[in-house]
C-alpha positions in Angstrom: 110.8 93.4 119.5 110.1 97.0 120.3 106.9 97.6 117.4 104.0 95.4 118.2 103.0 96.3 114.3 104.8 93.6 113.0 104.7 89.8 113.4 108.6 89.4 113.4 112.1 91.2 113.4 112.4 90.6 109.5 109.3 92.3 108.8 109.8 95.3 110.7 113.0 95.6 108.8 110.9 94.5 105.1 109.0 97.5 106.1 111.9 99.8 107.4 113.7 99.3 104.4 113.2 101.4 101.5 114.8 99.0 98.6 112.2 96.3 99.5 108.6 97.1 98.2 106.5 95.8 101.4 104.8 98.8 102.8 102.3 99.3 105.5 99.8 101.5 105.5 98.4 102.0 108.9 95.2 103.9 108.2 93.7 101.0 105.9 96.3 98.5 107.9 97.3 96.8 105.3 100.2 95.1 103.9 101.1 95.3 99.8 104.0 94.6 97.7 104.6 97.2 95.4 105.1 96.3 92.0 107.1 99.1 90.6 107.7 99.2 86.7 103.7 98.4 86.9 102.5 100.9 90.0 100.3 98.3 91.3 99.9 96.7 94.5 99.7 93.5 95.1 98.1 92.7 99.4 99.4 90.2 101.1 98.1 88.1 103.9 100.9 86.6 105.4 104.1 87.7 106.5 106.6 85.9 103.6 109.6 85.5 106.3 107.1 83.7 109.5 104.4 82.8 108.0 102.3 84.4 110.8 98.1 86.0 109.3 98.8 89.7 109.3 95.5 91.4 110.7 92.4 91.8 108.1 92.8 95.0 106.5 89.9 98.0 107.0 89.7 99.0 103.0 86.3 96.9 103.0 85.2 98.4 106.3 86.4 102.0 105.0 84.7 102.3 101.5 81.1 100.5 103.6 81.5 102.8 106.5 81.8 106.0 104.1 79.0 104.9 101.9 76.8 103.7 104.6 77.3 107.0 107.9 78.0 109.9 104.8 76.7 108.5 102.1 79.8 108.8 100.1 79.9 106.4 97.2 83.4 108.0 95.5 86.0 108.9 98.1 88.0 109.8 95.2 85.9 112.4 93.5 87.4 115.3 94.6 83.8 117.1 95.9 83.0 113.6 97.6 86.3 114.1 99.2 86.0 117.0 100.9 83.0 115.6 102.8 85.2 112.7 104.6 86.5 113.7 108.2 89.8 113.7 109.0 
């Protein structure tokens, strides 16, 4: 398999295929469904077709870093924002 991102061939097509809802986000890298009539997520922790643990996600890490090195307790708020790096 030529992407190391995913556990197995059917998720790199799950992921490569817009009319399924499993989506990647690699900055957070982390795995969701996507419910759509609802616009929730839902994470998921392993990969539905192997059964292999996808990698712990960073959104824990990312909100404690923030709030921890900039003191940044709303990434959201649109002034707090501004202050995160690229």
């Amino acid at each position: 398999m030529e992407n190391k991102n995913y556990c197995c061939e059917d998720m790199k097509t799950f992921i490569e295929d817009p009319r399924i809802k499993i989506n990647y986000n690699a900055e957070h890298r982390m795995y969701h469904l996507e419910i759509t009539s609802t616009g929730k997520i839902h994470l998921i922790h392993y990969c539905p077709s192997c059964g292999a643990l996808l990698p712990k996600n960073l959104v824990d890490k990312w909100f404690e870093t923030l709030e921890k090195e900039l003191n940044i307790d709303d990434p959201y708020d649109t002034e707090q924002k501004k202050l995160i790096p690229e």
